[in-house]
DOMARBA-269936 format. One record per residue (C-alpha): residue number from 0; residue in three letters; chain; x, y, z. Coordinates in Angstrom, 2 decimals, padded with zeros to 5 digits. Each point is the difference from the previous one (the first is absolute). Layout:
<vexkols>
seq, type, mol, x, y, z
NUM, Ala, A, X, Y, Z
...
</vexkols>
This chain:
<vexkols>
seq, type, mol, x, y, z
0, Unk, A, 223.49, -082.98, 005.61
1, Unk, A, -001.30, 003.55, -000.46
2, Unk, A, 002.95, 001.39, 002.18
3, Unk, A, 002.25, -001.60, -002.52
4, Unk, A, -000.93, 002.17, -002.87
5, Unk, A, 001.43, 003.23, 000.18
6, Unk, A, -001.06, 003.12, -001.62
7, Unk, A, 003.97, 000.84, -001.02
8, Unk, A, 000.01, -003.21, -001.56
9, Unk, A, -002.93, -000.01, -001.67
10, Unk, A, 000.88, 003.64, -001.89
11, Unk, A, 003.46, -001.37, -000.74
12, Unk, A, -001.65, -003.27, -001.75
13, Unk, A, -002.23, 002.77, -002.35
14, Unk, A, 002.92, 002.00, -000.24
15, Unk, A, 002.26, -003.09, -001.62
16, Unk, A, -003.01, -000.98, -002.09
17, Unk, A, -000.56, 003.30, -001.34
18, Unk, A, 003.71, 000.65, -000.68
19, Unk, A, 000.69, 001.90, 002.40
20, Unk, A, 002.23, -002.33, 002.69
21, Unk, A, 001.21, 001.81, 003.27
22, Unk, A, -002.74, 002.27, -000.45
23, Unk, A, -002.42, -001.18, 002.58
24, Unk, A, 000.28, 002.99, 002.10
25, Unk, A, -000.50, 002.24, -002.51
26, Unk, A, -003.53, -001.07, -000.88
27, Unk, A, -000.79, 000.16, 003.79
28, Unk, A, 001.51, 003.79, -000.34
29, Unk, A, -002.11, 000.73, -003.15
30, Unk, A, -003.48, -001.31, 001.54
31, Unk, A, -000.43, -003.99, -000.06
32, Unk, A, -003.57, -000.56, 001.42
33, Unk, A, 000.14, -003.54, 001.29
34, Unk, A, -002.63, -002.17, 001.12
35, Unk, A, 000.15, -003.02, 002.27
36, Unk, A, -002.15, -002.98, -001.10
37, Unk, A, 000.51, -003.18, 001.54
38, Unk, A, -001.49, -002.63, -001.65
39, Unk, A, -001.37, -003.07, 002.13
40, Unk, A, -001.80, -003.16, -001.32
41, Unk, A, -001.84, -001.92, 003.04
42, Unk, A, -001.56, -003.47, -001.03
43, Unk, A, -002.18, -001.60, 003.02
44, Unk, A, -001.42, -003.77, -000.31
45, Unk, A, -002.15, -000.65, 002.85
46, Unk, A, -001.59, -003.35, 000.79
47, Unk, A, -003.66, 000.22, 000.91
48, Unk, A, -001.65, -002.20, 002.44
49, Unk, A, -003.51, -001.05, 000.13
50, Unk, A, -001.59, -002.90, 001.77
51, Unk, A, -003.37, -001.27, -000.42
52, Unk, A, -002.17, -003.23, 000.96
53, Unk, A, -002.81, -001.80, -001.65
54, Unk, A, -001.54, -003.75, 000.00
55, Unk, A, 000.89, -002.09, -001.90
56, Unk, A, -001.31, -003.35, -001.53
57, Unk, A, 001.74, -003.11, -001.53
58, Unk, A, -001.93, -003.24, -001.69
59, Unk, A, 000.78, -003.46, 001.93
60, Unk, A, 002.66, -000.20, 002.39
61, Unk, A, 001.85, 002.43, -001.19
62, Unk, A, 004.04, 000.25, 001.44
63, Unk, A, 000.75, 003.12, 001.69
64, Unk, A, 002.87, -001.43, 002.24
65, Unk, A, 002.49, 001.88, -002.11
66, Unk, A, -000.84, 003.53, 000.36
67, Unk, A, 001.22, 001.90, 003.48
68, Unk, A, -002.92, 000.84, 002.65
69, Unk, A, -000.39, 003.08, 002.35
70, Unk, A, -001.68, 000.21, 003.30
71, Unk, A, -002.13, 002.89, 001.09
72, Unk, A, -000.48, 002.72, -002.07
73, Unk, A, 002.06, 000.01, -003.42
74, Unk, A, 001.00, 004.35, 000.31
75, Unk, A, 002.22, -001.47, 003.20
76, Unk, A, 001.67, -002.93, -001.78
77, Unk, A, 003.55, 000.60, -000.69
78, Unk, A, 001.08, 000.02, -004.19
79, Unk, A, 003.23, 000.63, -001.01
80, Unk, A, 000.07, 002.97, -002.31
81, Unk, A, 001.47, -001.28, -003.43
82, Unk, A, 003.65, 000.90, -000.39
83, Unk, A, -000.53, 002.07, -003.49
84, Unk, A, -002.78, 002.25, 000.33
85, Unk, A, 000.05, 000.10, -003.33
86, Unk, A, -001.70, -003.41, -000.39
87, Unk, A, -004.00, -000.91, 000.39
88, Unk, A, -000.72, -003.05, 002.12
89, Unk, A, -003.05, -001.51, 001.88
90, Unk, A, 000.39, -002.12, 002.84
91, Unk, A, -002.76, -002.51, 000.80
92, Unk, A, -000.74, -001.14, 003.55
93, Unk, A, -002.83, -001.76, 001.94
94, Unk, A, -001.42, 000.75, 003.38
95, Unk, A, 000.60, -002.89, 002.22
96, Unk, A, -002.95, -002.11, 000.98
97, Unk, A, -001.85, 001.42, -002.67
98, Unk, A, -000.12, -003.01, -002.52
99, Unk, A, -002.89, -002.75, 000.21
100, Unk, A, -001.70, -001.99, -002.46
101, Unk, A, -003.60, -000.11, -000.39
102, Unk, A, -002.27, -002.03, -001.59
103, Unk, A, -000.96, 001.75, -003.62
104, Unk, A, -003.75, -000.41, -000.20
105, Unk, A, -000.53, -001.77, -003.56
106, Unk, A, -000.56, -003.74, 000.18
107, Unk, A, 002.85, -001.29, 000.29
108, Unk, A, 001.67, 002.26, -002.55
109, Unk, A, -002.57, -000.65, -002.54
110, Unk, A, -002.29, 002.57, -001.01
111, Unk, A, -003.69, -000.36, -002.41
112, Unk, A, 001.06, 000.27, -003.75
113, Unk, A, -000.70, 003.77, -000.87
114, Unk, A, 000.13, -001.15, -003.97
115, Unk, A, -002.95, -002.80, 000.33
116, Unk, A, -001.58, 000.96, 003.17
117, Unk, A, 000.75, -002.92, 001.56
118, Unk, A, -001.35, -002.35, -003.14
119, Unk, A, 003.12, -001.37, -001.30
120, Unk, A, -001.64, 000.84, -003.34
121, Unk, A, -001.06, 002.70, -002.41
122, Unk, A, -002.41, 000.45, -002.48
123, Unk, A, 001.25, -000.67, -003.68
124, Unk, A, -001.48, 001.88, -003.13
125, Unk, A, -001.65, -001.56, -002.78
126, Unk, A, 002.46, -000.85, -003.06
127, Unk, A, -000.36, 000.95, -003.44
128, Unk, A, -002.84, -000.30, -002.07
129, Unk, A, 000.27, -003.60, -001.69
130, Unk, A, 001.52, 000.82, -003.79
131, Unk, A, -002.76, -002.68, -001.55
132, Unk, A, -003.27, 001.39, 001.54
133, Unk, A, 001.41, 004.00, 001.01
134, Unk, A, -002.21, -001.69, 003.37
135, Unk, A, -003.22, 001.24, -001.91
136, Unk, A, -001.93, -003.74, 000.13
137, Unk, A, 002.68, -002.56, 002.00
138, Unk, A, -002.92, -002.53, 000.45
139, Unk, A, -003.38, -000.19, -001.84
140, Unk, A, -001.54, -001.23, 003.29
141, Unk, A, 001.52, 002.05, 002.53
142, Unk, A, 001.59, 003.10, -000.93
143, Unk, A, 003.16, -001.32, 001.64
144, Unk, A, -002.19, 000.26, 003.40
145, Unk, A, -000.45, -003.41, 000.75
146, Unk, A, -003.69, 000.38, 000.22
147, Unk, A, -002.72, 000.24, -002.34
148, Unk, A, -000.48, 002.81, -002.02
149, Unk, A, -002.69, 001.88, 001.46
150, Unk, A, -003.00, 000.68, -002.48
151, Unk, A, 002.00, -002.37, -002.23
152, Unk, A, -002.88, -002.39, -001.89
153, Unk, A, 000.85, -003.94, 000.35
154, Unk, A, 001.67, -001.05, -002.72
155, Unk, A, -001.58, -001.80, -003.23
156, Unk, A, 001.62, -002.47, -002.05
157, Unk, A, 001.54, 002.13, -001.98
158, Unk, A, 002.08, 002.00, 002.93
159, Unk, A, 000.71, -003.12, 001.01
160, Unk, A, 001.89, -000.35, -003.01
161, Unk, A, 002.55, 002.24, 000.23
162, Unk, A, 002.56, 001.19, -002.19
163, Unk, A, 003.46, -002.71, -000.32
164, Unk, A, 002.66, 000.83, 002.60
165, Unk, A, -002.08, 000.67, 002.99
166, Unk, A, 000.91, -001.36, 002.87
167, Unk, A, -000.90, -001.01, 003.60
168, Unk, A, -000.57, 003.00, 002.42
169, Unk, A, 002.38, 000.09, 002.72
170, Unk, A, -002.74, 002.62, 002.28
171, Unk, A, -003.23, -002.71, -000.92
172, Unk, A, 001.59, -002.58, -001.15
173, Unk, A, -002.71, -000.25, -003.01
174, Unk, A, 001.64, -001.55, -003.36
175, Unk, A, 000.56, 001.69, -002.75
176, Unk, A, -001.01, 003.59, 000.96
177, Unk, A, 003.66, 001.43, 000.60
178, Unk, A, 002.32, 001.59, -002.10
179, Unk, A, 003.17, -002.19, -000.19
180, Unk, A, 002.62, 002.13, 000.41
181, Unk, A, -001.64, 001.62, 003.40
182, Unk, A, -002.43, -003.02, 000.93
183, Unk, A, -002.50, 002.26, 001.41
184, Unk, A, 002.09, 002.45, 002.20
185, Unk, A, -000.05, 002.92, -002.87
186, Unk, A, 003.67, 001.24, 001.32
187, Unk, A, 003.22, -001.78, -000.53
188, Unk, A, 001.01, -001.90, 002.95
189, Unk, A, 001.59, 001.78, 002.92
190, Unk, A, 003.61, -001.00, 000.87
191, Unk, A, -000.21, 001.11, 003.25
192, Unk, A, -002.75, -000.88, 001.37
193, Unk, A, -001.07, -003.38, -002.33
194, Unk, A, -003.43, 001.91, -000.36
195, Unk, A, -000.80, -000.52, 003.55
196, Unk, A, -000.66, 003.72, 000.72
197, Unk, A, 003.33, 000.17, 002.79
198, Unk, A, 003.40, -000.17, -000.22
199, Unk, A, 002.23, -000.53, 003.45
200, Unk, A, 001.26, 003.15, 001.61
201, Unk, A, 003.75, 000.87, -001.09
202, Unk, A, 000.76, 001.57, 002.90
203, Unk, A, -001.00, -002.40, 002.91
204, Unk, A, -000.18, -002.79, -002.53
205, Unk, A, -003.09, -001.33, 001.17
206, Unk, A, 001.10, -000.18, 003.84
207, Unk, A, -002.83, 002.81, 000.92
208, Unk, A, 002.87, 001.35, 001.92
209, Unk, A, 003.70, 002.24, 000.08
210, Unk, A, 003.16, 000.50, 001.71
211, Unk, A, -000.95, 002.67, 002.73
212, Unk, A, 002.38, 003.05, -001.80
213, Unk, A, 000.48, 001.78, 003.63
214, Unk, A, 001.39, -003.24, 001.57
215, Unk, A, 001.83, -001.74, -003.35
216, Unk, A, -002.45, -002.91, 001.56
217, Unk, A, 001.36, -000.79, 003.28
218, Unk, A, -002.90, 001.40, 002.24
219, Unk, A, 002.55, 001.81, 002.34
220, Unk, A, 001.12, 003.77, -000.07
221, Unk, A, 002.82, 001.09, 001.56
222, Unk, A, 000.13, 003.68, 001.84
223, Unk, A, 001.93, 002.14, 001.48
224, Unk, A, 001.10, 003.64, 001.07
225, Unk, A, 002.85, 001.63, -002.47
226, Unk, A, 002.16, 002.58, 000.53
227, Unk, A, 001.81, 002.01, -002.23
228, Unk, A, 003.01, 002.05, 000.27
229, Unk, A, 000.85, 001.90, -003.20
230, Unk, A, 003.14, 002.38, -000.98
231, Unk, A, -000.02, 002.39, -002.98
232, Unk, A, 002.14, 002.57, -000.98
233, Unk, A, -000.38, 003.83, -000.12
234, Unk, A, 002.40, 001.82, -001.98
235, Unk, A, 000.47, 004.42, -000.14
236, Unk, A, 002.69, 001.49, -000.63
237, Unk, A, 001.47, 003.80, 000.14
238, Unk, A, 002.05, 002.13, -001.94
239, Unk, A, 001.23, 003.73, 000.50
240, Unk, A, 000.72, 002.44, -000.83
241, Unk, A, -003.60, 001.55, -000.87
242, Unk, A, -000.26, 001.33, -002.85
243, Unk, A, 002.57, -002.46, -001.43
244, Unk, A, 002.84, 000.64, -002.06
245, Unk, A, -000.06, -000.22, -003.64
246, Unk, A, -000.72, -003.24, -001.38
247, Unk, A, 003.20, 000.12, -002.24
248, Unk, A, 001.44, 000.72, 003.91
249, Unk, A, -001.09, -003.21, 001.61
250, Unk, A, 000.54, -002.43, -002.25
251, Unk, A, 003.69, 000.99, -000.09
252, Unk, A, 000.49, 000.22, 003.63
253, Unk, A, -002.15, -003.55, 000.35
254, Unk, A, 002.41, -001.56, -002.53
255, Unk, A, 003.36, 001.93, 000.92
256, Unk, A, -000.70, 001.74, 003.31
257, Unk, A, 002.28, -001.49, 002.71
258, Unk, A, -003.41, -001.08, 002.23
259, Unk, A, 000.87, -000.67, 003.89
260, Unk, A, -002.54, -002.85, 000.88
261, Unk, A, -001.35, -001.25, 003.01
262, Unk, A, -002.68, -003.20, 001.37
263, Unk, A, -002.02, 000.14, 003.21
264, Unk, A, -001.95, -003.14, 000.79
265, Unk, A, -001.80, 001.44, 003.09
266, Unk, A, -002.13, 002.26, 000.94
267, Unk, A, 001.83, 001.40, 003.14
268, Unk, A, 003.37, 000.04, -002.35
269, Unk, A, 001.48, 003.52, 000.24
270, Unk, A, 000.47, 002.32, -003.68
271, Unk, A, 003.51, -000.05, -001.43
272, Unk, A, 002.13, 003.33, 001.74
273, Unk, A, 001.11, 000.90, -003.63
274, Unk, A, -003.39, -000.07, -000.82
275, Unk, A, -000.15, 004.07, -001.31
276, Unk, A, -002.53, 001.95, 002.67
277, Unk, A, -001.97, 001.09, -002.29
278, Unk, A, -001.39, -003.55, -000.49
279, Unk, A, -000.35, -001.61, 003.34
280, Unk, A, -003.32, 001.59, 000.92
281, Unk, A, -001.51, -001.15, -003.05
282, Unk, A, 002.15, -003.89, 000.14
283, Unk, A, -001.60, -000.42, 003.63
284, Unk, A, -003.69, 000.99, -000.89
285, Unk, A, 000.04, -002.50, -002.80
286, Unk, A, 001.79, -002.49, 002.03
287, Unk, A, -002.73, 000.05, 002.69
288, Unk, A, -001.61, -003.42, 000.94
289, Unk, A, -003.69, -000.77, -001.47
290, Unk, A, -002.41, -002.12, 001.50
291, Unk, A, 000.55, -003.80, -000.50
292, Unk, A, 003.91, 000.61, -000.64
293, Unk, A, 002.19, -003.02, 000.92
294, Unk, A, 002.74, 000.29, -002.02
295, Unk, A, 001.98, 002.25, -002.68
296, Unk, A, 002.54, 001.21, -002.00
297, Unk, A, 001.10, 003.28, -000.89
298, Unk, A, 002.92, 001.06, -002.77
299, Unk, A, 000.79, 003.79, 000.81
300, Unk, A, 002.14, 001.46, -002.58
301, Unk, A, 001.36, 003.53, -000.28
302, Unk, A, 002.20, 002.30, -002.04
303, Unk, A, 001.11, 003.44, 000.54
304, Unk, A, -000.55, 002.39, -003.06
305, Unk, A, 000.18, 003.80, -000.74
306, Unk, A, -001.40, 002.21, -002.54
307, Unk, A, 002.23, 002.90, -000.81
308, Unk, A, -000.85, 002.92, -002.36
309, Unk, A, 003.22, 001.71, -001.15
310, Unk, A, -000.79, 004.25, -001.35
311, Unk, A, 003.02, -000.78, -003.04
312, Unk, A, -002.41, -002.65, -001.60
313, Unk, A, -003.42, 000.85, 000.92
314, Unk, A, -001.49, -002.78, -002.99
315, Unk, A, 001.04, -003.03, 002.38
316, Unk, A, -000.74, -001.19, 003.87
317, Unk, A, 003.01, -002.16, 001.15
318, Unk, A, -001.25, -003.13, 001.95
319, Unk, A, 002.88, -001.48, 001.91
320, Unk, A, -000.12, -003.17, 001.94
321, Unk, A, 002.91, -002.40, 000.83
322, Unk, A, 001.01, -003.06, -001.88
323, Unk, A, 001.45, -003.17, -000.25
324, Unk, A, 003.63, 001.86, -001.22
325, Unk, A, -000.42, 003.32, 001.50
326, Unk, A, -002.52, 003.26, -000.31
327, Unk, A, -002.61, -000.31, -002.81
328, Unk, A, -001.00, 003.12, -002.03
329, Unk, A, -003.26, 000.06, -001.90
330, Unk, A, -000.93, 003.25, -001.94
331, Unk, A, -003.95, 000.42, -000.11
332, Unk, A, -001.34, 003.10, -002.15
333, Unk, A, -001.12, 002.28, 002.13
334, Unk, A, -003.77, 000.91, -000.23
335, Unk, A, 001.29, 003.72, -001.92
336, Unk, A, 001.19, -001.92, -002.63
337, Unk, A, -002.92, -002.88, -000.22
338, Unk, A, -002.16, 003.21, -000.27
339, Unk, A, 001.98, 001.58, -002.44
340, Unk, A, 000.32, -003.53, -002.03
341, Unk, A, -003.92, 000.01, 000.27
342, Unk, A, -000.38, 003.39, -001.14
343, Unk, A, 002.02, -000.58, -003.10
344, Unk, A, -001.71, -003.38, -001.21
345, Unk, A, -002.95, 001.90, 000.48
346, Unk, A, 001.18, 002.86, -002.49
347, Unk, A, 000.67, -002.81, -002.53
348, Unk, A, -003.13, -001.24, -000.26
349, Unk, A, -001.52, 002.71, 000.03
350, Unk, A, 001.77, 001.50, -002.98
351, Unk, A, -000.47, -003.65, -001.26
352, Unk, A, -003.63, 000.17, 000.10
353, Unk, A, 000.23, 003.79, -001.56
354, Unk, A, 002.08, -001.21, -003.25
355, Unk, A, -002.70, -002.81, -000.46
356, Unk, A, -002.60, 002.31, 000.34
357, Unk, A, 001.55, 002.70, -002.80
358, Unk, A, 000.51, -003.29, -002.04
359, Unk, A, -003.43, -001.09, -000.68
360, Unk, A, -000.83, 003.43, -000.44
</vexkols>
């Protein structure tokens, strides 16, 4: 508490650490200017409530027995707040009466195939070039048409004759007019289509048709109203004094200072007494509720502390707080002596930068 920290103590705790024990009230005599500053460190998790509603839409007969329902309107249904504020949930629920299931639309879950267009088959490119003929003359007759050449003069004797190895056209069927490696087609032949032109659609594998993706294929949509009741957590926090102490200041008192704590879980919970005065107007504006709050947690902690400048060592600011075995003492130069420290580096570099200068002259 700030009461128990007395100024007679405090100047007899610099005294002993200076030297100078039962000599407290002489420092008071010669001057001491001490300053009170309490240190508090407020940390406030709040959980956040929002609620919200929206349609929602299942494939089939979809299962929503499981999940709790509400009746009216979803801001007056009762949710209990989560017991650590600290933790994000959501909390499904469905309005009651809301859920029916409707016929889907497709036919009877099967939709036209978007790959094929409903052809349960595709067209198939043309295959390689045959190796034996590079497709340039696959049949004498036809061209690899199946028809007559056009313009083409009918054959004497000796086309009739043709070169050894020819064989029978597969497009006109005329003998000995086709290369033999190709027969007449002037590409190699097409695995996947056996030169037919079409190959069968991979995706609805010929059945013109697919699953209906909206449905998964059962024809039936389930529907229904959702509510949803989410909690999220807010943290802030608060720390005095302002300005702070030094930093070398709090990290000694936060790791040695003898902290009194304190946890409020409501928001109508009163403020610790030994809270120190200075603090409580600023501890109950950032403990006031915010909109949506169902729940929180706050961790007050607070630590009396006092600044004392002593006239007999005007280089150092004693910062005295209590600890875990008694009255702590921390000596802080005093901003004279930072400025006279600063002042002095200052010289030395300067003169530094002088003797470098005269040296490459």
């Amino acid at each position: 508490m700030a009461e128990s920290l007395s100024e007679d103590d405090v100047l007899e705790a610099i005294a002993r650490h200076i030297g100078r024990p039962g000599q407290g009230p002489q420092l008071r005599r010669t001057g001491a200017d001490i300053t009170r500053l309490p240190m508090l460190d407020l940390r406030v998790v709040r959980s956040v409530e929002t609620r919200t509603t929206r349609p929602e839409t299942r494939p089939g007969r979809y299962d929503i027995s499981g999940l709790p329902t509400y009746e009216g309107k979803l801001r007056d249904h009762p949710v209990e707040p989560p017991r650590n504020p600290a933790r994000r949930r959501r909390v499904e629920l469905v309005l009651s009466g809301s859920v029916r299931t409707v016929d889907c639309g497709c036919d009877e879950g099967r939709q036209p195939c978007s790959r094929c267009r409903a052809k349960g088959k595709l067209g198939c490119d043309i295959g390689p070039p045959c190796p034996a003929c590079k497709g340039v003359e696959p049949c004498t007759w036809c061209d690899g048409t199946g028809e007559r050449r056009k313009g083409r003069a009918t054959p004497g004797p000796a086309r009739e004759k043709s070169p050894s190895g020819r064989t029978t056209c597969l497009k006109c069927r005329r003998p000995r007019t086709a290369c033999p490696q190709c027969r007449g087609r002037g590409t190699e032949q097409c695995r996947s289509c056996d030169d037919t032109g079409f190959r069968v659609c991979p995706v609805c594998t010929g059945e013109r048709s697919t699953q209906h993706a909206p449905c998964e294929g059962t024809g039936l949509m389930t529907r229904w109203t959702a509510g949803s009741v989410g909690h999220a957590p807010e943290r802030s926090a608060a720390r005095l004094p302002d300005p702070a102490p030094p930093l070398r200041v709090r990290r000694q008192a936060g790791r040695s200072g003898a902290w009194e704590r304190a946890t409020l879980t409501s928001a109508g919970e009163p403020l610790p007494d030994a809270l120190d005065p200075a603090h409580v107007k600023v501890a109950a504006s950032a403990l006031e509720p915010r909109p949506g709050e169902v729940a929180r947690r706050v961790d007050i902690g607070w630590l009396p502390l006092m600044s004392v400048a002593v006239p007999d060592d005007p280089d150092h600011v004693f910062y005295v707080f209590p600890g875990s075995g008694g009255l702590e003492v921390l000596p802080i130069w005093s901003r004279r002596r930072s400025l006279r420290v600063a002042a002095v580096v200052a010289g030395v570099v300067v003169l530094l930068l002088l003797v470098a200068a005269l040296g490459l002259m």
